[in-house]
PDB file as gemmi writes it, atoms N, CA and C in Angstrom:
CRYST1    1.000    1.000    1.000  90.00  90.00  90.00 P 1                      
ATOM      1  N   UNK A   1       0.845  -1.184   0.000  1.00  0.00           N  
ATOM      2  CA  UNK A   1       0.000   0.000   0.000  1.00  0.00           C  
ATOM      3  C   UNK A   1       0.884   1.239   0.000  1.00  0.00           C  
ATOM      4  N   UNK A   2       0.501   2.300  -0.648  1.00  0.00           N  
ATOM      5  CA  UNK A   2       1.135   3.843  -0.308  1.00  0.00           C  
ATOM      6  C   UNK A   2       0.597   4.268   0.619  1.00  0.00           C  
ATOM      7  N   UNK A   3       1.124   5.335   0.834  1.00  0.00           N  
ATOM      8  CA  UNK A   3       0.413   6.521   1.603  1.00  0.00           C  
ATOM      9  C   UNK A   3      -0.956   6.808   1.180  1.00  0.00           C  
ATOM     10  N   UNK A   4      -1.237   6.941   0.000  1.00  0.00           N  
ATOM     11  CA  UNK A   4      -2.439   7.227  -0.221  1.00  0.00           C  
ATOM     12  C   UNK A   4      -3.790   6.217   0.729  1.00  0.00           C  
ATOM     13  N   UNK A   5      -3.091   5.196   0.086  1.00  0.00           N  
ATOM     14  CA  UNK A   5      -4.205   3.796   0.273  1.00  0.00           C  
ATOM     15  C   UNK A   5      -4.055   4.065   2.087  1.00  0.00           C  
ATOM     16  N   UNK A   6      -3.112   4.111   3.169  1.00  0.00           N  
ATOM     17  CA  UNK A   6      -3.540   4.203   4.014  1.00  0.00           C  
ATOM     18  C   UNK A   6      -4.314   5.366   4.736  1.00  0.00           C  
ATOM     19  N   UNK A   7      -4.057   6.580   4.023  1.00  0.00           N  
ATOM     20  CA  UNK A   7      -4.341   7.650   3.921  1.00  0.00           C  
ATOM     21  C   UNK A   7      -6.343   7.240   4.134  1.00  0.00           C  
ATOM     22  N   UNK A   8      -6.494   6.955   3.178  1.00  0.00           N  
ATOM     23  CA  UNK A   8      -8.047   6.075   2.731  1.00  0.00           C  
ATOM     24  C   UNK A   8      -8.529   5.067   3.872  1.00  0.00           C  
ATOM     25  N   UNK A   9      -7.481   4.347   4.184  1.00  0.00           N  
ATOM     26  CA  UNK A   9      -7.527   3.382   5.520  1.00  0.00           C  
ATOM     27  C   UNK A   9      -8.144   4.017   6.876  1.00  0.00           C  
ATOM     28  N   UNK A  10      -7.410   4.803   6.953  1.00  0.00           N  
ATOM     29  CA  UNK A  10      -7.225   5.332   8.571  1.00  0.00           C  
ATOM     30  C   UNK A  10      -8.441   5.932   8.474  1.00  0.00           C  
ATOM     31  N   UNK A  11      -9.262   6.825   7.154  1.00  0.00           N  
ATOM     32  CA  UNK A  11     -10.297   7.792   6.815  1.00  0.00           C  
ATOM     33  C   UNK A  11     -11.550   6.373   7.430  1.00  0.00           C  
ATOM     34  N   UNK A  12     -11.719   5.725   6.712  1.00  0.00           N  
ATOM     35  CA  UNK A  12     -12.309   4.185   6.787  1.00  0.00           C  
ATOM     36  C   UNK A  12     -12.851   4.226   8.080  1.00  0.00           C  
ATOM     37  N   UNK A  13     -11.679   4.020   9.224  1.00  0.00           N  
ATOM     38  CA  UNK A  13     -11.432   3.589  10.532  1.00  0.00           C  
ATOM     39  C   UNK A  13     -11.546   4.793  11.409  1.00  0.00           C  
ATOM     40  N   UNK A  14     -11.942   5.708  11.146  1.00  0.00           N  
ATOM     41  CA  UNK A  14     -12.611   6.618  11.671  1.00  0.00           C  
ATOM     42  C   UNK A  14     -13.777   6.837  11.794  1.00  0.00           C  
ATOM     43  N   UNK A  15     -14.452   6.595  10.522  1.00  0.00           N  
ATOM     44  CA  UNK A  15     -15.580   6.596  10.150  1.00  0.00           C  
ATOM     45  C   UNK A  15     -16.550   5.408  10.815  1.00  0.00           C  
ATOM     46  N   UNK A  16     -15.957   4.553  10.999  1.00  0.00           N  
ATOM     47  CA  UNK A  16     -16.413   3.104  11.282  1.00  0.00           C  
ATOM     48  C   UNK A  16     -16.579   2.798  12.813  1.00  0.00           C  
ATOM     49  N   UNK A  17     -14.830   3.584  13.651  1.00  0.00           N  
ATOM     50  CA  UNK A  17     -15.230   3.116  14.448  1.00  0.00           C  
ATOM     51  C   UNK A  17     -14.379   3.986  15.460  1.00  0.00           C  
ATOM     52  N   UNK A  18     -14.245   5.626  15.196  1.00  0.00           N  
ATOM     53  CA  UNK A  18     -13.937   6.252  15.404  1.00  0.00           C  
ATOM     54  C   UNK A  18     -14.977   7.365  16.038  1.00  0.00           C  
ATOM     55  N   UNK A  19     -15.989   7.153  15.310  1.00  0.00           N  
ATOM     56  CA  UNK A  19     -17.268   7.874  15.259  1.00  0.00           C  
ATOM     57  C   UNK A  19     -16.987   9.676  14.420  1.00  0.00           C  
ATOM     58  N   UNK A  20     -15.840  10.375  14.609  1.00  0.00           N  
ATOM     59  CA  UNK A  20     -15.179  11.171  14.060  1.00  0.00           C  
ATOM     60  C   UNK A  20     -13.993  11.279  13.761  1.00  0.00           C  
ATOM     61  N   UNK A  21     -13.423  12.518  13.419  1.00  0.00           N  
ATOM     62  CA  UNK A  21     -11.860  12.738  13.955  1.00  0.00           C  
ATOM     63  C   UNK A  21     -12.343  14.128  14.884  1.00  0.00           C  
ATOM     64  N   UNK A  22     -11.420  13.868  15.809  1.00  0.00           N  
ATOM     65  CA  UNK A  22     -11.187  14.973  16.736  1.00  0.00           C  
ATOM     66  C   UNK A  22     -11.038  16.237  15.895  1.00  0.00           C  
ATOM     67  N   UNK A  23     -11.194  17.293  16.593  1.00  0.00           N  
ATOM     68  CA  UNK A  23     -10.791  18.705  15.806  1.00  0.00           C  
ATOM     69  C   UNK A  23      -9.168  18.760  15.585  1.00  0.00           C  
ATOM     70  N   UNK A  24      -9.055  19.875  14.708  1.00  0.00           N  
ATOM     71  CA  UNK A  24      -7.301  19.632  14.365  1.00  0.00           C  
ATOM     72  C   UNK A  24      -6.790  19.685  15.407  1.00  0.00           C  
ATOM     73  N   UNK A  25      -6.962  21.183  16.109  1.00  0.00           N  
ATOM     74  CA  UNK A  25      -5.845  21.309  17.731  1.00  0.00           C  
ATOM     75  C   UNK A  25      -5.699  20.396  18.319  1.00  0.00           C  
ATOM     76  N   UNK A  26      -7.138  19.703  18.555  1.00  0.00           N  
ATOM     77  CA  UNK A  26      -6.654  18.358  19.560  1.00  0.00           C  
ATOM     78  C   UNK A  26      -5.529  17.472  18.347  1.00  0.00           C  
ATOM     79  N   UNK A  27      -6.055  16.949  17.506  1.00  0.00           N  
ATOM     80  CA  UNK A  27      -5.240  16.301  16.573  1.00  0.00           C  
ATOM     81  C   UNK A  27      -3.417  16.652  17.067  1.00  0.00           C  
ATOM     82  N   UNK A  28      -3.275  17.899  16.647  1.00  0.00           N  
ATOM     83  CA  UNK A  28      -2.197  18.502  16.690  1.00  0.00           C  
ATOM     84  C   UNK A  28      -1.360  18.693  17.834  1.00  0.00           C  
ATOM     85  N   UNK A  29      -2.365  18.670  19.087  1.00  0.00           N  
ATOM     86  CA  UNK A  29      -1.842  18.213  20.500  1.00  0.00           C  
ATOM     87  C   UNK A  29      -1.159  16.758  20.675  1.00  0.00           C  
ATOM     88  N   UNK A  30      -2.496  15.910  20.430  1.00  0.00           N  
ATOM     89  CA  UNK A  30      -1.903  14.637  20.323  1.00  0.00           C  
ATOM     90  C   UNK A  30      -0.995  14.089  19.644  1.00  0.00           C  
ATOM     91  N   UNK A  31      -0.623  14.613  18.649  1.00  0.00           N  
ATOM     92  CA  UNK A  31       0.995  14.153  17.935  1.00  0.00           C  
ATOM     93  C   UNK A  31       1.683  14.704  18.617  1.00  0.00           C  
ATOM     94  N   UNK A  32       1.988  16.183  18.626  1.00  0.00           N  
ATOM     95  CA  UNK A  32       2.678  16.362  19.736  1.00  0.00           C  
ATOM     96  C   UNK A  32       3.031  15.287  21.146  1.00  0.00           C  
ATOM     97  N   UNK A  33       2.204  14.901  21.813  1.00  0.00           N  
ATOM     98  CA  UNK A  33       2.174  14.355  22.809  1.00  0.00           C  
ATOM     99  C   UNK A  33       3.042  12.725  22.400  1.00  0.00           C  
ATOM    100  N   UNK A  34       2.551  12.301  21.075  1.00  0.00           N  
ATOM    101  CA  UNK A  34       2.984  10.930  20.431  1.00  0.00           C  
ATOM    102  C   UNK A  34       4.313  11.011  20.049  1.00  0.00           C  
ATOM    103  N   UNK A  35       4.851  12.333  19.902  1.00  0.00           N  
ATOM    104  CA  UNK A  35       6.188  12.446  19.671  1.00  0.00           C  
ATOM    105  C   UNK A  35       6.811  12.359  20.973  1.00  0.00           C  
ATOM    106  N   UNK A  36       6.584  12.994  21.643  1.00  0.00           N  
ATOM    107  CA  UNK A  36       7.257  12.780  23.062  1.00  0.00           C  
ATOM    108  C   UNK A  36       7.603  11.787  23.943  1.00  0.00           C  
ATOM    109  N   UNK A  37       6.173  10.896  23.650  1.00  0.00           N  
ATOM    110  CA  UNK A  37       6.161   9.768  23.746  1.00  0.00           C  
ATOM    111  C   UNK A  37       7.349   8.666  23.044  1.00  0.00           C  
ATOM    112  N   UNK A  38       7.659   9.068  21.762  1.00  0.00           N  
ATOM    113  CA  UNK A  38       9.151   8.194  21.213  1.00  0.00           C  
ATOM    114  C   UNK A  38      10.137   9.340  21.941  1.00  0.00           C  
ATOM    115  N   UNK A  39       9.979  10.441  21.811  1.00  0.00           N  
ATOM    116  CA  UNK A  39      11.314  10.899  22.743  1.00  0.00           C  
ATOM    117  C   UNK A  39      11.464  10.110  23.942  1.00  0.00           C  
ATOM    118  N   UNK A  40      10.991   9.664  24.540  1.00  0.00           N  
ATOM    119  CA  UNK A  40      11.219   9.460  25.646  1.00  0.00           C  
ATOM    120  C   UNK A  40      11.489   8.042  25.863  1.00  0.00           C  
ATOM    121  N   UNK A  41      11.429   7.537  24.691  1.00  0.00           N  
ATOM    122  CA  UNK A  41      11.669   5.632  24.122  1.00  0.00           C  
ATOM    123  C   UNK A  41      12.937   5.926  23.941  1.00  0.00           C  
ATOM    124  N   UNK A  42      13.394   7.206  23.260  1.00  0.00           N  
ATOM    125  CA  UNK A  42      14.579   7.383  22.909  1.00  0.00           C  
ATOM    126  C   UNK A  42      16.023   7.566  23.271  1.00  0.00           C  
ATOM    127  N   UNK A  43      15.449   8.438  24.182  1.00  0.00           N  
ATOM    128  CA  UNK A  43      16.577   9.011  25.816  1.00  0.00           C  
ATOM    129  C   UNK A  43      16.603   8.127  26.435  1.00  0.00           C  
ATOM    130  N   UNK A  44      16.114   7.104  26.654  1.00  0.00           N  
ATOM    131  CA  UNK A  44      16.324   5.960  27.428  1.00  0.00           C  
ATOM    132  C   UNK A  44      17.055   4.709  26.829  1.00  0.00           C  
ATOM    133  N   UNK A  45      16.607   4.405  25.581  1.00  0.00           N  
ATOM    134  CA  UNK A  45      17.055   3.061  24.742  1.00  0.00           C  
ATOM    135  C   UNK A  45      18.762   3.445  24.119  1.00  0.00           C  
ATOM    136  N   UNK A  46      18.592   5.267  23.613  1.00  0.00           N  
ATOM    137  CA  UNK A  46      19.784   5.526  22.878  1.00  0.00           C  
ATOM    138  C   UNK A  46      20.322   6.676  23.369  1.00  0.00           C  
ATOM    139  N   UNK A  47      20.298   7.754  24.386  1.00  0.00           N  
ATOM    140  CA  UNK A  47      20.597   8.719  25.070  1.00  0.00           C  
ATOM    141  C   UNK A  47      20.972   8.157  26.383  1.00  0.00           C  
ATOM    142  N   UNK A  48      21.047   8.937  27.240  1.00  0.00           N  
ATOM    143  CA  UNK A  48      21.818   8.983  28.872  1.00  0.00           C  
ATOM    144  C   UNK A  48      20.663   8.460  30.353  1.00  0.00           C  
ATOM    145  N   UNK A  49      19.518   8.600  29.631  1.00  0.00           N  
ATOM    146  CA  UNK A  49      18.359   8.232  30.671  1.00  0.00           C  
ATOM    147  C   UNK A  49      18.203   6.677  30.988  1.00  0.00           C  
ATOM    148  N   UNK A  50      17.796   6.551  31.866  1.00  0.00           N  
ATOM    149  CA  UNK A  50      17.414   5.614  31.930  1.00  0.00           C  
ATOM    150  C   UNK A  50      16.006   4.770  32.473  1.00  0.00           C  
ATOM    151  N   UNK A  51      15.243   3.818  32.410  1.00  0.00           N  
ATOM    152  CA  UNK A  51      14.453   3.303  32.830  1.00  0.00           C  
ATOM    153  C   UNK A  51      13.925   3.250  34.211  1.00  0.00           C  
ATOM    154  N   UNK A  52      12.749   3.405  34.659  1.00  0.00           N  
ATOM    155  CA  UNK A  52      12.745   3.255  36.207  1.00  0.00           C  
ATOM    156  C   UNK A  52      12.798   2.203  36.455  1.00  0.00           C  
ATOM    157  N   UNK A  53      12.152   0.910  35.791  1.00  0.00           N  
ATOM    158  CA  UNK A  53      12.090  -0.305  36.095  1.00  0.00           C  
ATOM    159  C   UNK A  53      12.446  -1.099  34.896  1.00  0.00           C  
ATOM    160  N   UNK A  54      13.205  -2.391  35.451  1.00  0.00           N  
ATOM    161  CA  UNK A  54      13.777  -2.803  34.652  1.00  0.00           C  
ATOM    162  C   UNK A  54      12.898  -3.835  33.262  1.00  0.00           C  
ATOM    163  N   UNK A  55      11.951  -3.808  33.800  1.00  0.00           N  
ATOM    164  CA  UNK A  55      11.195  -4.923  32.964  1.00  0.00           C  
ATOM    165  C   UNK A  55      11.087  -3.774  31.588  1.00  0.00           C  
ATOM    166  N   UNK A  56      10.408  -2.324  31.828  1.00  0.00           N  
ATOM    167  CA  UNK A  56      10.745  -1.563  30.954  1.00  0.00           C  
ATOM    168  C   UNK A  56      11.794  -1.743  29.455  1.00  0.00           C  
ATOM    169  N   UNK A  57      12.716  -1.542  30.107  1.00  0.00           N  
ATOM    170  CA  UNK A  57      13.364  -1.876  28.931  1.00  0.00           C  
ATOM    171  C   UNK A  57      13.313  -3.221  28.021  1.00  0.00           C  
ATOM    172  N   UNK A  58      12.937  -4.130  28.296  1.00  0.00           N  
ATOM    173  CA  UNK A  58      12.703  -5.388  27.640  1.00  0.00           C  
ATOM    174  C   UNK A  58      11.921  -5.073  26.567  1.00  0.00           C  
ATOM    175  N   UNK A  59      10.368  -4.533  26.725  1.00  0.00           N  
ATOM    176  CA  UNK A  59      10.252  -3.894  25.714  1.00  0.00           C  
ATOM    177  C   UNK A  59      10.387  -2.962  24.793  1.00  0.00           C  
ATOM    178  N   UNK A  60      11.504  -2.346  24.951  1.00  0.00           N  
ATOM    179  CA  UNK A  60      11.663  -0.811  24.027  1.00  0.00           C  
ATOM    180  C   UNK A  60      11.932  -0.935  22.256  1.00  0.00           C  
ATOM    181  N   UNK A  61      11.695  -1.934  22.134  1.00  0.00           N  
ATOM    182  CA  UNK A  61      11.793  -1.965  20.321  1.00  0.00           C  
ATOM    183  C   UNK A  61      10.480  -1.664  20.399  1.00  0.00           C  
ATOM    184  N   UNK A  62       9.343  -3.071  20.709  1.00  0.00           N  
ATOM    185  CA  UNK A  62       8.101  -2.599  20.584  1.00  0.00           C  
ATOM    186  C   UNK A  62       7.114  -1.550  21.151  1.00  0.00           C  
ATOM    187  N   UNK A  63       7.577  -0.830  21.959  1.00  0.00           N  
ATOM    188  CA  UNK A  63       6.991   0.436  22.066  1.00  0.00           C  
ATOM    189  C   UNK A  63       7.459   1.744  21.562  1.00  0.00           C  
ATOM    190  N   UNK A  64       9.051   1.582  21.006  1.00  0.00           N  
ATOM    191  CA  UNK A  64       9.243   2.793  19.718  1.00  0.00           C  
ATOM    192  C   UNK A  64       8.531   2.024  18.137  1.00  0.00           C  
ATOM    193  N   UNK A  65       8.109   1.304  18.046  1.00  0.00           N  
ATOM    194  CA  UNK A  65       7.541   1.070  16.681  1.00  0.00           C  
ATOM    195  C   UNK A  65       6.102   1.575  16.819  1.00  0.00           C  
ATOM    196  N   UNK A  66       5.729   1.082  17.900  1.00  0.00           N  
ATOM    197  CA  UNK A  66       4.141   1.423  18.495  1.00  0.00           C  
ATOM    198  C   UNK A  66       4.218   3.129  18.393  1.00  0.00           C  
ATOM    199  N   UNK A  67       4.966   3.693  19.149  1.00  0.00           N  
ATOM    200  CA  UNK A  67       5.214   5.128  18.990  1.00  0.00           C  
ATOM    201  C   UNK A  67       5.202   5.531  17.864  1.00  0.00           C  
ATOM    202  N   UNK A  68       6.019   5.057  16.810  1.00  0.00           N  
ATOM    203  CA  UNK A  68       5.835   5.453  15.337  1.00  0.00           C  
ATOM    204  C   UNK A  68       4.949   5.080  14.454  1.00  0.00           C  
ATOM    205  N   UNK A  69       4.082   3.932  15.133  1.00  0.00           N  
ATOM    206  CA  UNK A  69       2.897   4.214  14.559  1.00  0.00           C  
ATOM    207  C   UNK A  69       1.751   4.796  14.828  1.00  0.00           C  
ATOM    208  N   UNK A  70       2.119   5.022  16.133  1.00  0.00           N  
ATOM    209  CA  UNK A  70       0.855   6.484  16.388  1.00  0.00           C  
ATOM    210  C   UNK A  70       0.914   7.742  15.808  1.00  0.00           C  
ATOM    211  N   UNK A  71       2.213   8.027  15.648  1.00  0.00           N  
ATOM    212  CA  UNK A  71       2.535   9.114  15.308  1.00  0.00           C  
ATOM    213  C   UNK A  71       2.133   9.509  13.977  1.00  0.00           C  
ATOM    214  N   UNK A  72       2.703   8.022  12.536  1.00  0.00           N  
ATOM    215  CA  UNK A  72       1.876   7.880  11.572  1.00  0.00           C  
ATOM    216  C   UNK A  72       0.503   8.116  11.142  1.00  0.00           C  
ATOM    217  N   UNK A  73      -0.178   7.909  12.702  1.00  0.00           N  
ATOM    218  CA  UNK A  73      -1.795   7.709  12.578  1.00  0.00           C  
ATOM    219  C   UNK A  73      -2.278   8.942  12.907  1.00  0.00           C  
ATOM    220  N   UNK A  74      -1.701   9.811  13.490  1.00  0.00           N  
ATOM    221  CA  UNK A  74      -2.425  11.204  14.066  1.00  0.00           C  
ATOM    222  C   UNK A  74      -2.213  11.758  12.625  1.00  0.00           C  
ATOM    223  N   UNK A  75      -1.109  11.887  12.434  1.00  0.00           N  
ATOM    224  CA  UNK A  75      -0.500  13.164  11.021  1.00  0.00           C  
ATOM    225  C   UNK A  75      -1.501  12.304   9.989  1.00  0.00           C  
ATOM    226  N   UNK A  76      -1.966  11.526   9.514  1.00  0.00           N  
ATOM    227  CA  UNK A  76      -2.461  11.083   8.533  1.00  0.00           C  
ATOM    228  C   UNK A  76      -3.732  11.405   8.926  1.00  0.00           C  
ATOM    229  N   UNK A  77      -4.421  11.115   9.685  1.00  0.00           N  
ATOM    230  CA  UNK A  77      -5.807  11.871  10.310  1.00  0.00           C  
ATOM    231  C   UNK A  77      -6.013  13.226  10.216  1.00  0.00           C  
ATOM    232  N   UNK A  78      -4.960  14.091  10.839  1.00  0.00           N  
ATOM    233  CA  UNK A  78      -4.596  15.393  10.330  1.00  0.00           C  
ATOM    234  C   UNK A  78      -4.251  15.468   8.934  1.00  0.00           C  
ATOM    235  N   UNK A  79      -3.843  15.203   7.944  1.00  0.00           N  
ATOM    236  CA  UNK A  79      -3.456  15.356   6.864  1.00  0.00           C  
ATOM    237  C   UNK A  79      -5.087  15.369   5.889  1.00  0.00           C  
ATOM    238  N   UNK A  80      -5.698  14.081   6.282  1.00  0.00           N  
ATOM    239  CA  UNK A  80      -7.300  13.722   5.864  1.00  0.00           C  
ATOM    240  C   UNK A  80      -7.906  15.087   6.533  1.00  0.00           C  
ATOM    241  N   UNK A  81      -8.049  15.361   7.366  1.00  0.00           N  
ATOM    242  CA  UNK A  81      -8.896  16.353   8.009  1.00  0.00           C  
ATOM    243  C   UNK A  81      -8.421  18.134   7.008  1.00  0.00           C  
ATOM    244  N   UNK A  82      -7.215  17.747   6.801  1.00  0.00           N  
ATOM    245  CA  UNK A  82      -6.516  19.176   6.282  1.00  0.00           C  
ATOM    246  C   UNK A  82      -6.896  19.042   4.400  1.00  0.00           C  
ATOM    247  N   UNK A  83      -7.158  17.955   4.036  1.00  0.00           N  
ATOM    248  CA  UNK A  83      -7.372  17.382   2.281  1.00  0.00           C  
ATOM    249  C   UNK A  83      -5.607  17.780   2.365  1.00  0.00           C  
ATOM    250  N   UNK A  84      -4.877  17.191   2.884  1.00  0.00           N  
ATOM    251  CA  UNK A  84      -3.531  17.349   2.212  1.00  0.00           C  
ATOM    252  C   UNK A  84      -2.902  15.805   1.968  1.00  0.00           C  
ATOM    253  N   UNK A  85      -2.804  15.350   0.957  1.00  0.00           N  
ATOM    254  CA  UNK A  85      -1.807  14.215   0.068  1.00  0.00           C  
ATOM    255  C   UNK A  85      -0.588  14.201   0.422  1.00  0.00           C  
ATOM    256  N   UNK A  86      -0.379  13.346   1.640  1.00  0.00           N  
ATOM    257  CA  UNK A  86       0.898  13.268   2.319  1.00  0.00           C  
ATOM    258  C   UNK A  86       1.649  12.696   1.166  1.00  0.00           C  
ATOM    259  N   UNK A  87       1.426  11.462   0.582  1.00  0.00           N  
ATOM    260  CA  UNK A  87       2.370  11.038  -0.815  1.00  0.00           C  
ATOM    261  C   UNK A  87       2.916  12.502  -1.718  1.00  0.00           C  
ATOM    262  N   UNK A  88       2.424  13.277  -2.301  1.00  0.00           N  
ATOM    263  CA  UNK A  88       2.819  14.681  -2.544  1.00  0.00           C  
ATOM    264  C   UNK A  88       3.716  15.514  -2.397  1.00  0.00           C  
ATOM    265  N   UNK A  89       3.447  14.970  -0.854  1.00  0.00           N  
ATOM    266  CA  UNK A  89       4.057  16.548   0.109  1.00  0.00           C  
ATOM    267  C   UNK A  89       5.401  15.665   0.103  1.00  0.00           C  
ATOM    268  N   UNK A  90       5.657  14.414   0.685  1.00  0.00           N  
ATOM    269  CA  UNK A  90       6.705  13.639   0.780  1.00  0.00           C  
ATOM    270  C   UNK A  90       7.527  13.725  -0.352  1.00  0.00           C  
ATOM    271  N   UNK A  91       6.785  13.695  -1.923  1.00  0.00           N  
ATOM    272  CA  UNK A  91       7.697  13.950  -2.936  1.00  0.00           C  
ATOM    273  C   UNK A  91       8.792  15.053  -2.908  1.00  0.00           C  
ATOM    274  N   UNK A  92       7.505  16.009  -2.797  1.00  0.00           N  
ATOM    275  CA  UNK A  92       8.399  17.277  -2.791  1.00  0.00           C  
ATOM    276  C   UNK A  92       9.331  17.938  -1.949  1.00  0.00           C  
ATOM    277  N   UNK A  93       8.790  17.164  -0.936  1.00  0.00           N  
ATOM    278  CA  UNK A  93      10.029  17.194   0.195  1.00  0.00           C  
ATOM    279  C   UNK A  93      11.177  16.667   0.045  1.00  0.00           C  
ATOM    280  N   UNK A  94      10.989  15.363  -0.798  1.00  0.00           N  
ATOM    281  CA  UNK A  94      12.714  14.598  -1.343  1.00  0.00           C  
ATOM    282  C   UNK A  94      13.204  15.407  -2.735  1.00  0.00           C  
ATOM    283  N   UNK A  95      12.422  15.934  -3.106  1.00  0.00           N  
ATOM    284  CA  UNK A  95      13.046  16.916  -4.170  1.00  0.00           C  
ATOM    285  C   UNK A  95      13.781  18.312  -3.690  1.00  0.00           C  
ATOM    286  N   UNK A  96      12.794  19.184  -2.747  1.00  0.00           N  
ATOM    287  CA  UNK A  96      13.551  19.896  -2.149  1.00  0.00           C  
ATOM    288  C   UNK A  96      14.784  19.645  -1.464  1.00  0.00           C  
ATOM    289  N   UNK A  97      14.836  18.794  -0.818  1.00  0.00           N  
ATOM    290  CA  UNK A  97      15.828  18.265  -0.293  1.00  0.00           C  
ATOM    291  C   UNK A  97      17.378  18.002  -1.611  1.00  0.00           C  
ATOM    292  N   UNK A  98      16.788  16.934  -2.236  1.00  0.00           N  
ATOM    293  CA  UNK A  98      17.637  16.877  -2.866  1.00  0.00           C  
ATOM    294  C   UNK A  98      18.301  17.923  -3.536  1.00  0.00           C  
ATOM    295  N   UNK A  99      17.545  18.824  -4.045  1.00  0.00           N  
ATOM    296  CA  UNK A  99      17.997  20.125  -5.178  1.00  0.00           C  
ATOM    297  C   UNK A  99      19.068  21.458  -3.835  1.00  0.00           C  
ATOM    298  N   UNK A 100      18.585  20.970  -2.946  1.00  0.00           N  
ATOM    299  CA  UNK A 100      19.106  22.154  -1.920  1.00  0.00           C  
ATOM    300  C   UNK A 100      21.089  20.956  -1.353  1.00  0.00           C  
ATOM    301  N   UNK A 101      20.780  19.858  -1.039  1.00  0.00           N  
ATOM    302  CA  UNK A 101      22.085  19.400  -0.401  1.00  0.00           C  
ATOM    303  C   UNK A 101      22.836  18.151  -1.466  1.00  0.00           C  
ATOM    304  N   UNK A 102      22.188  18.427  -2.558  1.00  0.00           N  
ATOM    305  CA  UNK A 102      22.964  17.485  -3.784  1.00  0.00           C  
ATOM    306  C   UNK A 102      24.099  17.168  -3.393  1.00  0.00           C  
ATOM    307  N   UNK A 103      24.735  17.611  -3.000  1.00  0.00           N  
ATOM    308  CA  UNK A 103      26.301  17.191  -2.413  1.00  0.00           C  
ATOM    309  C   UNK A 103      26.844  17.922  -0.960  1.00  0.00           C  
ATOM    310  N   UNK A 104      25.590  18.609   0.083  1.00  0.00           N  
ATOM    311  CA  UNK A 104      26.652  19.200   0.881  1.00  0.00           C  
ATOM    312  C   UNK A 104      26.469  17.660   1.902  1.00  0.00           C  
ATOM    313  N   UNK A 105      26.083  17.064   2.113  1.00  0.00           N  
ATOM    314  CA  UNK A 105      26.464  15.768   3.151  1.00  0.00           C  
ATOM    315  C   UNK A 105      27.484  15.101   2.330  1.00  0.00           C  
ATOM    316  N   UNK A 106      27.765  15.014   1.424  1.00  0.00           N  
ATOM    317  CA  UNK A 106      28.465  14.326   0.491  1.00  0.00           C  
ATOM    318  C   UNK A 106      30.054  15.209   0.943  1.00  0.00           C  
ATOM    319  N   UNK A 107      30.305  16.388   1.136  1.00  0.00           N  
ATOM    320  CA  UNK A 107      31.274  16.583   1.426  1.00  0.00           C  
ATOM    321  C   UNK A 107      31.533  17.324   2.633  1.00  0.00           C  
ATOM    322  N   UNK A 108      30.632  16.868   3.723  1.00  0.00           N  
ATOM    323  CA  UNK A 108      30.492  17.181   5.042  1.00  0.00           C  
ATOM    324  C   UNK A 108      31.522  16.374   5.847  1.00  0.00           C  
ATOM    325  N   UNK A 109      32.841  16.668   6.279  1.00  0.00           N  
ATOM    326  CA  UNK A 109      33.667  15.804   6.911  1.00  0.00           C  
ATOM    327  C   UNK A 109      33.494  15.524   8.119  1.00  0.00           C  
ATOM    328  N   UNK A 110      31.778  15.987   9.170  1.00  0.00           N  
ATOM    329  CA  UNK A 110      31.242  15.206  10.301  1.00  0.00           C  
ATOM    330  C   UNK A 110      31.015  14.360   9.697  1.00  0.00           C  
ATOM    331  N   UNK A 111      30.308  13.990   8.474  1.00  0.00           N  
ATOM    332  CA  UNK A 111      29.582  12.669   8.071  1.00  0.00           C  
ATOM    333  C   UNK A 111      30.612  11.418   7.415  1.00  0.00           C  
ATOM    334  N   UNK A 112      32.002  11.740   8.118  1.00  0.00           N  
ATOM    335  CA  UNK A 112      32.945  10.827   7.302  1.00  0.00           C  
ATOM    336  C   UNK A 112      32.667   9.767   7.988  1.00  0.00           C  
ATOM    337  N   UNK A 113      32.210   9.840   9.139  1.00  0.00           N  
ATOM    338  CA  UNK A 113      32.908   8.928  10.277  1.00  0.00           C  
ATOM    339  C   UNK A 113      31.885   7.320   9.760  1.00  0.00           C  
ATOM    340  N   UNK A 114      32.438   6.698   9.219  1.00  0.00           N  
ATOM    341  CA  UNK A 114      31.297   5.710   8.950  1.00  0.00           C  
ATOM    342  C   UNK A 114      30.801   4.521   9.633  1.00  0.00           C  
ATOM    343  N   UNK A 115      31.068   4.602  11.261  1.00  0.00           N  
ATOM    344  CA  UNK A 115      31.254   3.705  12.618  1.00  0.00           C  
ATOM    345  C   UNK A 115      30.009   4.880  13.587  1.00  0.00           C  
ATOM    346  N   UNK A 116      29.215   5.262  13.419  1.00  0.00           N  
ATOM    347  CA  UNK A 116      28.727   6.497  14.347  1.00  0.00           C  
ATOM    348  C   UNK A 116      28.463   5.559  15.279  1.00  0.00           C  
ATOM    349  N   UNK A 117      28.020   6.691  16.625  1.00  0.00           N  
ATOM    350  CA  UNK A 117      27.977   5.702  17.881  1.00  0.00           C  
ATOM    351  C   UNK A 117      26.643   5.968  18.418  1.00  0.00           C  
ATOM    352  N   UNK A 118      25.726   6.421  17.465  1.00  0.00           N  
ATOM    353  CA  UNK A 118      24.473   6.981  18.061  1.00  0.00           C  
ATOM    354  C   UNK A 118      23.667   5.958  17.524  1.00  0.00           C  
ATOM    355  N   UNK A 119      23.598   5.425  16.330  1.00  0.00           N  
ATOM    356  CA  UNK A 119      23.033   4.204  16.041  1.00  0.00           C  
ATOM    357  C   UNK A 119      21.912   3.323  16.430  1.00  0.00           C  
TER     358      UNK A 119                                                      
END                                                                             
């Protein structure tokens, strides 16, 4: 599936059994909040923090994937609610991208290091 098709999905699953979508702000809160939520998968699994309890960490793959798919699911709800074609926007975002740093990572000598430790 693309973006589109889930785009259509998530619209579906709102409708069905969502009863709505929330208004944008809330929308826009709650990603917010879903991001923080992997921040905080993050500072712990790959930053300096750590877990309060240890069972915690056992799961931290599957609750940063879970995180990223909430996160997926709000912005695409928002995106449906906004009529904006995330497939689109994503294009043009790898085009901008590309046309703007065609080569400056390419000759960025932070990015030599090809062992990083953040990983």
């Amino acid at each position: 599936m693309d973006i589109r098709d889930w785009q259509q999905e998530i619209d579906e699953w709102i409708k069905t059994h969502g009863v709505r979508y929330f208004d944008v702000r809330t929308n826009g809160l709650i990603l917010m909040e879903e991001v923080g939520e992997l921040a905080r998968h993050l500072a712990r699994q790959h930053g300096e923090q750590s877990y309060k309890h240890a069972q915690d960490e056992d799961t931290t793959k599957q609750a940063i994937q879970e995180e990223m798919a909430d996160i997926l699911f709000v912005l695409m709800c928002l995106a449906n609610q906004m009529e904006v074609d995330l497939g689109a926007c994503l294009r043009q975002s790898i085009a901008k991208k590309t046309k703007r740093d065609s080569d400056r990572h390419l000759t960025n000598p932070k990015l030599a290091d090809t062992n990083p430790t953040d990983g």
